[in-house]
C-alpha positions in Angstrom: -60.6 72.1 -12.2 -62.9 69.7 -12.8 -65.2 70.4 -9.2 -65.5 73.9 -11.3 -67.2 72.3 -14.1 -64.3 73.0 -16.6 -63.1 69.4 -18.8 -59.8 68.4 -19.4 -58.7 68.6 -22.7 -55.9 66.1 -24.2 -53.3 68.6 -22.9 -54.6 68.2 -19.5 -55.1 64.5 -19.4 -51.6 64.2 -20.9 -49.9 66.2 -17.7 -51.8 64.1 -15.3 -50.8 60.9 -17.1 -47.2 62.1 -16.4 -48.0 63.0 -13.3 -49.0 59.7 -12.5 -46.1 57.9 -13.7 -43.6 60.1 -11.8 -45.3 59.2 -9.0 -45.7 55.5 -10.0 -49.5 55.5 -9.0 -50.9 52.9 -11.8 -54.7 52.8 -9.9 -54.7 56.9 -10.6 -53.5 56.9 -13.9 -56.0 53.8 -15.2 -58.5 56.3 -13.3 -58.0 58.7 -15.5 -58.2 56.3 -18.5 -61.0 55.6 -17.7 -62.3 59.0 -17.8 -60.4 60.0 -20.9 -62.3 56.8 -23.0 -65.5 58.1 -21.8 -64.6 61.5 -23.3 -63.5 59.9 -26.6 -59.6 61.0 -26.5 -58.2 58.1 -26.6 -57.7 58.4 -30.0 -56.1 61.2 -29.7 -52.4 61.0 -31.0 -51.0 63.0 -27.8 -53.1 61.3 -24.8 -52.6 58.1 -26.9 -48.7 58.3 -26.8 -48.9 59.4 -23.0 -50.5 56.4 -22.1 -48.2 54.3 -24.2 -45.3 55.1 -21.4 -47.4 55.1 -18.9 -48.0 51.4 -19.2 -44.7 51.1 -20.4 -42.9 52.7 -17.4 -45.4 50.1 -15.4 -44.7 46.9 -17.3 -48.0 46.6 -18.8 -47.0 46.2 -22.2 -49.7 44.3 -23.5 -52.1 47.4 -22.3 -49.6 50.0 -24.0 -49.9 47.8 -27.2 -53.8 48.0 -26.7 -53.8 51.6 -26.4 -51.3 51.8 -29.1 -53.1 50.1 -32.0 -56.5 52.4 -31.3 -54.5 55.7 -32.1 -56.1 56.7 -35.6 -52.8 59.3 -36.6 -49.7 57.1 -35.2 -46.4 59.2 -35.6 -42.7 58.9 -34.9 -43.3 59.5 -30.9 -46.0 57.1 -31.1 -44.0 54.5 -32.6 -41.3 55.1 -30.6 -42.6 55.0 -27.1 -43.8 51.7 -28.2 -40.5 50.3 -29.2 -39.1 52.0 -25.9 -41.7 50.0 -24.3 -40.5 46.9 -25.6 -36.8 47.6 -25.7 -36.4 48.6 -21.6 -38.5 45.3 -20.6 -36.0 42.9 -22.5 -38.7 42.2 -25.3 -36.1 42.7 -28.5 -37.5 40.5 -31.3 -41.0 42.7 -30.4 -39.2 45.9 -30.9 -37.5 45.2 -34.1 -40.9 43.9 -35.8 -42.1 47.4 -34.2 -39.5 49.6 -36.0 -40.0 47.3 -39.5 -44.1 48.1 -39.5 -43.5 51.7 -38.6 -41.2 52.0 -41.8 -43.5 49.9 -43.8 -46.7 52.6 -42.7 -44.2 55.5 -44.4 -42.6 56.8 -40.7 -39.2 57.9 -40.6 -37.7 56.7 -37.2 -35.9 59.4 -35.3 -32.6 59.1 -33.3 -34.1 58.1 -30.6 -36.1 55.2 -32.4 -32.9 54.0 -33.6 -31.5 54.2 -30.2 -34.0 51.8 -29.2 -33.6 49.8 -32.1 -30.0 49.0 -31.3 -31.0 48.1 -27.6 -33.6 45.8 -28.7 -30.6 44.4 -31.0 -28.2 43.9 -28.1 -30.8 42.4 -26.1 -31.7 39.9 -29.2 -28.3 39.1 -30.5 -29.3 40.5 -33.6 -26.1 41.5 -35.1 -27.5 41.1 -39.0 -30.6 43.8 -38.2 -28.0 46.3 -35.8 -25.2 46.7 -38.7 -28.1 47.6 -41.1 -29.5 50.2 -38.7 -26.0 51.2 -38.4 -26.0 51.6 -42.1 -29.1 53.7 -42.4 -28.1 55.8 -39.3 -24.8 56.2 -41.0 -26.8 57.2 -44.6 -29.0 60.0 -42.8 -26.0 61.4 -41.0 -27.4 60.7 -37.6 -24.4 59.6 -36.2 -24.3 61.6 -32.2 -22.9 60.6 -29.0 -25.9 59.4 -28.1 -25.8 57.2 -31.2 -22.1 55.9 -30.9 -23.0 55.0 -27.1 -25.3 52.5 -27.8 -23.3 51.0 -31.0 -20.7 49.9 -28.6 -23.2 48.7 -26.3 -25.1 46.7 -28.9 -21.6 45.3 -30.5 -19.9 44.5 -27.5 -23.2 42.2 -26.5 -23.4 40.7 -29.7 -19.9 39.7 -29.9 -18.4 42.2 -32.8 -15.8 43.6 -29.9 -13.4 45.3 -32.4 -16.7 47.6 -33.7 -17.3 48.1 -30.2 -13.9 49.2 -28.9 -13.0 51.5 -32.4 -16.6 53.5 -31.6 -15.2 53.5 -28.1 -12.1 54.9 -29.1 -13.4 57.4 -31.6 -15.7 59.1 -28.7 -14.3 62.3 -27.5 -15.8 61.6 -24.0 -15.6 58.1 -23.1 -17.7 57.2 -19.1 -17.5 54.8 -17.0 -20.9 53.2 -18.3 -18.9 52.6 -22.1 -16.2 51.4 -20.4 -18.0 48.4 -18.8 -20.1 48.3 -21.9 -17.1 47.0 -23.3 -15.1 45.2 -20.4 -18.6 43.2 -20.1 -18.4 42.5 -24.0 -15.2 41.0 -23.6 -16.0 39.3 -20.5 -19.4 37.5 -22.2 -17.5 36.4 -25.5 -14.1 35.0 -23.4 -11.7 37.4 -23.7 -11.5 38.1 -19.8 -7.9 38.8 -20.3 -8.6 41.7 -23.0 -11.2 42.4 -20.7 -8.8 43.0 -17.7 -6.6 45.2 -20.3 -10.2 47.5 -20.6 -10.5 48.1 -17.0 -6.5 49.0 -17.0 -6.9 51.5 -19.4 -10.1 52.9 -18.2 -8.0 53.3 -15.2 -4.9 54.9 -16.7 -7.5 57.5 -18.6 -9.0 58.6 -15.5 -12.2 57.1 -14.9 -12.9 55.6 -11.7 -14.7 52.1 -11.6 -18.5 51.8 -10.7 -19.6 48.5 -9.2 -20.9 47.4 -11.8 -17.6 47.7 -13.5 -15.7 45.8 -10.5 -18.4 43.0 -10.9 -17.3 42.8 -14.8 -13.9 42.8 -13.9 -13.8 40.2 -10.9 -15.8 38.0 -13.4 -12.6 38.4 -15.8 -10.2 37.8 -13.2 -12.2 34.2 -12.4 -12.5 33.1 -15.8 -8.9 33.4 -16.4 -7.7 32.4 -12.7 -6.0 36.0 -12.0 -5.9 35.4 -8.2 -3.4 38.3 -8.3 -5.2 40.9 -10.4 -8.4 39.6 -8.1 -6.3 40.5 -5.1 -5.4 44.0 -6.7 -9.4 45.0 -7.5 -10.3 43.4 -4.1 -7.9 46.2 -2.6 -9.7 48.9 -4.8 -12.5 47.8 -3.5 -11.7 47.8 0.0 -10.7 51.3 -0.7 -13.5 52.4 -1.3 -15.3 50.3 1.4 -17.9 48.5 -0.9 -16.7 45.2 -0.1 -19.2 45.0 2.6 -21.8 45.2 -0.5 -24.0 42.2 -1.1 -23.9 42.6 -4.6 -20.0 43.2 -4.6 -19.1 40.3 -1.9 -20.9 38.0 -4.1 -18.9 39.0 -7.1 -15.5 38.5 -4.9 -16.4 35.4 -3.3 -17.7 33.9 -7.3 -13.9 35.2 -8.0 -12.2 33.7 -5.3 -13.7 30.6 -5.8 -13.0 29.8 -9.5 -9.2 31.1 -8.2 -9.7 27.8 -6.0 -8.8 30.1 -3.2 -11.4 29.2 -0.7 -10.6 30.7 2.7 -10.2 34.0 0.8 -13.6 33.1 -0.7 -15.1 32.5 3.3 -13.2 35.6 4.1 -15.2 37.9 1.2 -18.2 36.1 2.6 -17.9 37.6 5.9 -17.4 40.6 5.3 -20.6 41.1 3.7 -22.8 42.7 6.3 -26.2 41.5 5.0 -25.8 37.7 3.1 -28.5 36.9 0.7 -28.9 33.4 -0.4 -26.9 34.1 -3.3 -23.8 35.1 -0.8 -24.2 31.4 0.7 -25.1 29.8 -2.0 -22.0 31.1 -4.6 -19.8 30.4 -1.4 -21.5 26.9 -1.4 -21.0 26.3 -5.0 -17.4 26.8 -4.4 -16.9 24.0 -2.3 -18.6 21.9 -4.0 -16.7 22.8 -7.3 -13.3 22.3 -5.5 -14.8 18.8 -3.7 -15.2 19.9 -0.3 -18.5 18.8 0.1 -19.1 18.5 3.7 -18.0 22.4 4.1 -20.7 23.0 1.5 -23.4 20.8 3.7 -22.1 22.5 6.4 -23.0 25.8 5.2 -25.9 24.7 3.6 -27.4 23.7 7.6 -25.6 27.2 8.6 -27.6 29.2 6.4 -30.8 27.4 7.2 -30.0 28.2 10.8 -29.9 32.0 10.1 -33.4 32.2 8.9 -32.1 32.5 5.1 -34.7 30.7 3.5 -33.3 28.1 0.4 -33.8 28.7 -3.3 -33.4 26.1 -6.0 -29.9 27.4 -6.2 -29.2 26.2 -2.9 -30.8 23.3 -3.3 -28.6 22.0 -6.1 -25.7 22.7 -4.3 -26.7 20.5 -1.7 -27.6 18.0 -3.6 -24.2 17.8 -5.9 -22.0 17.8 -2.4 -24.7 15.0 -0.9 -23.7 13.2 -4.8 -20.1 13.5 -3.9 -19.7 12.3 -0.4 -22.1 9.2 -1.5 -24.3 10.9 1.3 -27.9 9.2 0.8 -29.2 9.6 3.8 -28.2 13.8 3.8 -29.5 13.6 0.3 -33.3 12.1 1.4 -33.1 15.0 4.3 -33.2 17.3 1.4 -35.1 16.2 -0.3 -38.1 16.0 1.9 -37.2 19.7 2.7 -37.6 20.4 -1.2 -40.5 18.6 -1.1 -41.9 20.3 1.5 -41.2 23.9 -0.5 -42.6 22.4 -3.4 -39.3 23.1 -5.6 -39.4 19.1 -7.1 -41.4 20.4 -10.1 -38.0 22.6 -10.5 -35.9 21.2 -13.1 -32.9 22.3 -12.0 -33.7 20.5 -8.6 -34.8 17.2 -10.1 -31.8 17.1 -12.6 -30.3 17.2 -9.9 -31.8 15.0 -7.4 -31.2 11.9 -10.4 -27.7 13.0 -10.5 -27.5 12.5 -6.8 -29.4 8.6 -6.2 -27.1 8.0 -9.4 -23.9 8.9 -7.3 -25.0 6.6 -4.3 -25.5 4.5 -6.8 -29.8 3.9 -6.3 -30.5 3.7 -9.9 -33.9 2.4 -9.3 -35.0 5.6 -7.5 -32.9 8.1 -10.0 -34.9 6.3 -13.0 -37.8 7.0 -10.9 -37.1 10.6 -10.1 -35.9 10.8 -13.8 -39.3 9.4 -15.1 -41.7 11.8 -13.1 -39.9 15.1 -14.5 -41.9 17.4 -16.6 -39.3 18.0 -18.8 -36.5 16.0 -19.2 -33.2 17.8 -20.3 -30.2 17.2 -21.4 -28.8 17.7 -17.9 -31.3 14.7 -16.3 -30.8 12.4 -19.6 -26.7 12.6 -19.1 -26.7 12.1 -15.4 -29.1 9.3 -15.7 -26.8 8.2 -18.5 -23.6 8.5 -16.3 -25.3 6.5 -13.0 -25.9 4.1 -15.3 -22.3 3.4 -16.7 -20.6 4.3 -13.1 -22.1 1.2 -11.5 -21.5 -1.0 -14.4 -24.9 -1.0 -16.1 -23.6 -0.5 -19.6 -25.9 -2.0 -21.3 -28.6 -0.2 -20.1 -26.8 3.2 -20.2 -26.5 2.7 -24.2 -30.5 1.7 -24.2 -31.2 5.0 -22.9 -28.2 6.4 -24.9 -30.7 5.2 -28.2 -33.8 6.4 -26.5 -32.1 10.1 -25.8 -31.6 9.9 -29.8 -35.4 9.8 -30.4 -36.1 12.8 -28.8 -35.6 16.2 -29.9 -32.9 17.1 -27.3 -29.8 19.0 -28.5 -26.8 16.4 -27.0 -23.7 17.9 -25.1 -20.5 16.6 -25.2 -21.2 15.2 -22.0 -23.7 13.1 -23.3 -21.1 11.2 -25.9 -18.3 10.8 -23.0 -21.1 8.8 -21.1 -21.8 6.8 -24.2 -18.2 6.5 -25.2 -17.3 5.4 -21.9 -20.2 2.6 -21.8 -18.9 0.8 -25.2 -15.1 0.9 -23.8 -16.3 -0.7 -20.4 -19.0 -3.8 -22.2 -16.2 -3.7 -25.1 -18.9 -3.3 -27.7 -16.9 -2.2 -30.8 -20.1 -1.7 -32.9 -21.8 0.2 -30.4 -19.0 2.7 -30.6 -18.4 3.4 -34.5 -22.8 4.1 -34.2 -21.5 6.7 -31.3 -18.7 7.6 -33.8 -20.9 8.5 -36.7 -23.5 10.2 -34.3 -20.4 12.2 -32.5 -19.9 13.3 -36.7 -23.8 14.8 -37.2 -23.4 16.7 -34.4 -19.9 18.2 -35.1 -18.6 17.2 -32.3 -15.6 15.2 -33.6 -13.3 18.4 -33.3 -14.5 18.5 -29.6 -10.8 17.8 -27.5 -12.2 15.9 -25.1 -14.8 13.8 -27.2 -12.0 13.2 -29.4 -9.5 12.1 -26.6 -12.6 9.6 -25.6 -12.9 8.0 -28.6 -9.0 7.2 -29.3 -9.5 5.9 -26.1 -12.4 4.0 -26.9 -10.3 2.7 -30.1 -7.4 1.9 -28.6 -9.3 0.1 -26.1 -10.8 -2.7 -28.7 -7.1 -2.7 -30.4 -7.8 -0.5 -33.1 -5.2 1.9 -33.1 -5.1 2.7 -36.2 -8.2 4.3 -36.0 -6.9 6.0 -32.8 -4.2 7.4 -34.5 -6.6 8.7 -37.2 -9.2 10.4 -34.5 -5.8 11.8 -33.2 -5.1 13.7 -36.4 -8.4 15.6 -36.7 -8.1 17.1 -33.4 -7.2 20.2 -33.6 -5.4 20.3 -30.2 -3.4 17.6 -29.6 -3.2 17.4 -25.4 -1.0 15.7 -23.1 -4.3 13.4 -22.7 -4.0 12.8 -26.5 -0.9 11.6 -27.0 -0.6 9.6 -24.0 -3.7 8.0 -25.2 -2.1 6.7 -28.4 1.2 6.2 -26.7 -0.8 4.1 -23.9 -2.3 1.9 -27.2 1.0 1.3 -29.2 2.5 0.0 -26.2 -0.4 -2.8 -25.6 0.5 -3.5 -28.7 4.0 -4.5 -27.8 5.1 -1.5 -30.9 8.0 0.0 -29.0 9.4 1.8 -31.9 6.0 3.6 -32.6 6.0 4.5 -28.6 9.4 6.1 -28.9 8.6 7.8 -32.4 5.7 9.5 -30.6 7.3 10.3 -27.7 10.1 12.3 -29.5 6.7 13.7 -31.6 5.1 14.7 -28.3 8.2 16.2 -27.2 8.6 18.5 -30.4 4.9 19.8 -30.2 5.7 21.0 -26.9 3.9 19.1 -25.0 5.1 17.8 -21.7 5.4 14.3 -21.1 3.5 13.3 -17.6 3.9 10.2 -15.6 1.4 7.9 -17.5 3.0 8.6 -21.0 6.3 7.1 -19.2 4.4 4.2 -17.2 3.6 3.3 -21.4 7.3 3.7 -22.4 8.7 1.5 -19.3 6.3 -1.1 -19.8 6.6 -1.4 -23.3 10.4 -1.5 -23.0 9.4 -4.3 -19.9 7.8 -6.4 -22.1 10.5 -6.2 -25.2 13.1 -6.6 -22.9 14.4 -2.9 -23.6 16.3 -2.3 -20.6 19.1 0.3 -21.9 16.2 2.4 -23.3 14.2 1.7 -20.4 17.1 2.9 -18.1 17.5 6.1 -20.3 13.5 7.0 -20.1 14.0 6.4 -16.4 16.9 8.9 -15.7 15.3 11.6 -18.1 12.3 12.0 -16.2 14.3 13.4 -13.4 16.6 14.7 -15.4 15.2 16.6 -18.4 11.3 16.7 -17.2 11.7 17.4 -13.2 9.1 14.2 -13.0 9.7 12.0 -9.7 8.8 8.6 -10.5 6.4 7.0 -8.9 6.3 3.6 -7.2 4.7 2.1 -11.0 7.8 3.3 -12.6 10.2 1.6 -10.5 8.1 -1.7 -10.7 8.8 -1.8 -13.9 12.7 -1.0 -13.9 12.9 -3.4 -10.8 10.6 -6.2 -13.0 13.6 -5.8 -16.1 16.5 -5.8 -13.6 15.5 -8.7 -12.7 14.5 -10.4 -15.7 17.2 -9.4 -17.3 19.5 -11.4 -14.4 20.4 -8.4 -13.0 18.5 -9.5 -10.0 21.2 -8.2 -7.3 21.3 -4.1 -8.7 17.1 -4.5 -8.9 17.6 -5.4 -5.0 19.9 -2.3 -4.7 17.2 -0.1 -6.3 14.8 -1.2 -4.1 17.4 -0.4 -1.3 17.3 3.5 -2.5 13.8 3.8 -2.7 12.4 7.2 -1.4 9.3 4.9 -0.7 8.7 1.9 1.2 8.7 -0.1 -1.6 5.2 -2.6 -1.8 4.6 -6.4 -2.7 4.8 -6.0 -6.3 8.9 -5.6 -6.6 9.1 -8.3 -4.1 7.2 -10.7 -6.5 9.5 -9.8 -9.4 12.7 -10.0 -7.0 10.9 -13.7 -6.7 10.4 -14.3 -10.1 13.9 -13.1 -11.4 15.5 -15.4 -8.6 13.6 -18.3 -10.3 14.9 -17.5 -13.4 18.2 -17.1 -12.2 18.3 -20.2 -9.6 19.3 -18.1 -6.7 17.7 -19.3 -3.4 19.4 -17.0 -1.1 17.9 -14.0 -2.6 14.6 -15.6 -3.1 14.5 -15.9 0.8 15.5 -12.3 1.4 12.6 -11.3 -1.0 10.3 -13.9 0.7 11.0 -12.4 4.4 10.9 -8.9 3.3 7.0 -10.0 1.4 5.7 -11.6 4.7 6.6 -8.5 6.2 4.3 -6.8 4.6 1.8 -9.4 4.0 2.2 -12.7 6.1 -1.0 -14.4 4.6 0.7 -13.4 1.3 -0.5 -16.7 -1.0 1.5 -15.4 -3.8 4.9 -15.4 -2.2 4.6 -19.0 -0.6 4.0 -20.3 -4.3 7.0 -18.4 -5.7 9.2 -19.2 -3.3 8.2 -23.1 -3.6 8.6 -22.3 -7.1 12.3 -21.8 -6.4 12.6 -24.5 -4.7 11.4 -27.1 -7.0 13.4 -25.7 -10.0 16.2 -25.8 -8.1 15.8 -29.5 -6.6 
């Protein structure tokens, strides 16, 4: 057209736009920008808007933005491919200041605007701004199918999941694509089991699964630990043959995994016919999670041997099972690999690479590492933190504990535990109740676990009381819990209070586990309780299904005895289902003190050098007999 001397008008230079974009050539279509600026139509509302999602569909957004601002008449499509623009490439909080500037210039938005609008809301988490685009969709009467689509995909990502499922359930036509809208809404906001509900009634209506759905669904299935429901998909799947699907095997080995079930993890992993790093590395990960860390190193040296080359991923994975096996020397291997990829700068890796010297217990080098990061996170700061109180340096794990406060670093839980932990070990009370009050400004003190720590911590430096009072805010009160102020009345020698919260623990329905009777028997030990002890001992069989442990019947053995009832404790020991260890020997030797009986004493002497010949402790009790007896 143009060889015949005829010039495009904006119709013309519209198509070819299009044309360009369909065919995904950008250097054509700037070309022809080029050409239509000389011509002066750039301007023009129609060639304006074409070019708009042409750059759009590209990714050029700040081009489509230039473009944008120099159309003179801007209307509804023009402001709309804009917020398209912005919407499809993740940019939400762009899009909604988009839509508020188009009302403010007098522009109605269309459906499709608002469409958009509730994408960019999904993407944003803007749940305030989508309800009142709801509201004015709902006041012009544009409610469509179109519209009620992308209000349950906008509520179900921002966490409203009973909007989502009642527009979901008011559609006519309900798809696969709603559906997993939904299941993923669940999923996201931890309701994996309601989740796994979704995709049975998707089922029951009709609609097959896509893969995207399965992904969703195995997700669920790990959250929760539904091995069997995994199982059941994982036959679906198979069905269908899409388990040989990267992105699927990945999803079923991730599932397998959090199910702790690791050979059916490896055996997912095989099937995939072509393993990215992300197969090796969420197969990796799995290991490490469930502490089989030289499987994970293993497969760590496997993958590099197939030519898969490592991501930072991967790298952190090998670096947590090198932390767990105490494995420097793999460790440094690593990390002159990393080095060598230049992935240090990574934060992720160097996080992890102070978590690692910390482990092996090379504080020098992890404060080294720790000092060089760019920027140092939460994640560095608590594993810094915890090398520091794991090898005894609490001191200096509460100085950096003070100098984590000065900067402007959101703390974790994890962070408090570490502190928590340092004041119980260098018994600084003080130190503690400042960790106390900070645990407070954070609102953390409802936290289970922080909360658990700081009875602990409390009980530790005798202050049970105060235990008992961080026990009452909880608002789960765990087996951990109540063993932890079980475990403190009975330092204290309070036997009644241990039996009062025992009978409490039982009523709350909370199991009673071998530590919270190791605190009953030795309480009654040390009172001299042995009919109660006797009865706590015979319950835990009996009314718990708990098998004592070899503590336990120290301490029965330890009140036989010293309650001159030294000939049944030799009995017990008799019936042991273990062989039993030094420590009832040495109370068989210190009850046949007390009660004079030399004959025993050697029994319980012979049977000690047994185990221990060099045993120091048995010559002096034994002598001890003697003398007392002389």
């Amino acid at each position: 057209m143009q060889c015949e001397g005829v010039l495009p008008d904006a119709v013309t230079y519209a198509c070819s736009l299009k044309a360009c974009t369909s065919m995904m050539d950008i250097e054509r279509g700037e070309s022809i920008h080029v050409e239509i600026s000389r011509n002066g139509l750039e301007k023009n509302y129609l060639v304006g808007n074409t070019l708009v999602c042409m750059y759009s569909k590209f990714g050029f957004l700040v081009k489509a933005q230039e473009v944008f601002d120099n159309i003179t008449s801007r209307t509804a499509v023009s402001w709309t491919a804009l917020i398209s623009a912005y919407a499809d490439h993740g940019y939400g909080k762009e899009a909604l200041i988009c839509i508020r500037k188009m009302q403010e210039d007098g522009i109605c938005p269309d459906i499709i605007t608002y469409v958009c609008g509730l994408k960019a809301c999904g993407i944003k988490g803007a749940s305030i701004e989508g309800q009142e685009i709801h509201t004015e969709i709902v006041k012009r009467g544009l409610e469509n199918v179109l519209i009620s689509t992308t209000l349950v995909d906008m509520y179900a990502k921002n966490g409203f999941l009973e909007e989502a499922r009642d527009h979901l359930m008011h559609l006519a036509v309900r798809d696969v694509v709603l559906w997993t809208a939904l299941i993923d809404g669940y999923v996201e906001n931890g309701f994996s089991e309601a989740a796994l509900e979704c995709f049975e009634q998707m089922q029951e209506e009709g609609i097959s699964p896509d893969s995207v759905t399965f992904a969703c669904s195995l997700k669920a299935c790990g959250c929760v630990g539904a091995a069997h429901k995994g199982r059941e998909i994982h036959e679906e799947i198979n069905a269908r043959d899409l388990a040989k699907d990267y992105f699927i095997g990945n999803c079923l080995i991730d599932m397998y995994c959090k199910c702790g079930l690791l050979l059916k993890a490896r055996e997912a992993f095989q099937e995939i016919l072509s393993k990215d790093v992300v197969s090796w590395t969420a197969l990796m990960n799995g290991f490490v999670e469930h502490g089989s860390f030289q499987e994970a190193l293993d497969l760590f040296e496997e993958m590099c041997n197939e030519g898969i080359s490592s991501d930072a991923v991967s790298f952190v994975c090998s670096l947590k099972a090198c932390g767990g096996m105490k494995d420097i020397c793999k460790g440094e291997e690593i990390y002159t690999e990393l080095l060598l990829k230049g992935l240090e700068r990574d934060l992720s890796v160097g996080s992890s690479l102070v978590d690692m010297y910390s482990k092996c217990g090379l504080l020098v080098e992890a404060q080294e590492i720790f000092n060089k990061l760019a920027d140092q996170n939460i994640v560095a700061w608590n594993a810094l933190i915890g090398g520091y109180v794991e090898h005894g340096f609490s001191e200096v794990a509460l100085e950096c504990f003070h100098a984590l406060l000065c900067e402007k670093i959101p703390l974790h839980a994890v962070t408090f535990l570490c502190a928590l932990k340092a004041c119980g070990n260098s018994g600084t009370l003080e130190a503690g109740q400042d960790v106390h009050s900070k645990i407070v400004e954070h609102g953390l003190e409802s936290d289970s676990v922080v909360g658990n720590s700081l009875a602990d911590l409390y009980v530790k430096c005798g202050l049970v009381i105060e235990a008992q009072m961080v026990f009452a805010t909880l608002p789960v009160q765990d087996e951990v819990s109540w063993n932890t102020l079980i475990s403190g009345y009975s330092q204290l020698g309070d036997s009644q209070a241990v039996f009062s919260l025992c009978d409490k623990m039982v009523e709350s329905d909370t199991k009673p586990n071998l530590i919270t009777f190791l605190s009953v028997l030795n309480v009654c030990s040390n009172a001299g309780l042995l009919e109660e002890a006797c009865a706590y001992f015979q319950s835990m069989k009996n009314m718990f299904g708990i098998n004592p442990s070899p503590e336990h019947h120290n301490c029965i053995v330890d009140l036989l005895g010293r309650s001159g009832l030294v000939e049944i404790a030799v009995a017990l020991i008799g019936n042991l289902p273990f062989h039993p260890g030094l420590v009832l020997w040495h109370s068989i030797l210190g009850a046949c003190r007390k009660s004079g009986d030399v004959d025993l004493g050697k029994e319980a002497f012979e049977s000690a050098m047994h185990l221990d010949e060099n045993d120091v402790s048995s010559y002096i009790a034994l002598s001890n007999i003697y003398v007392d007896v002389d």
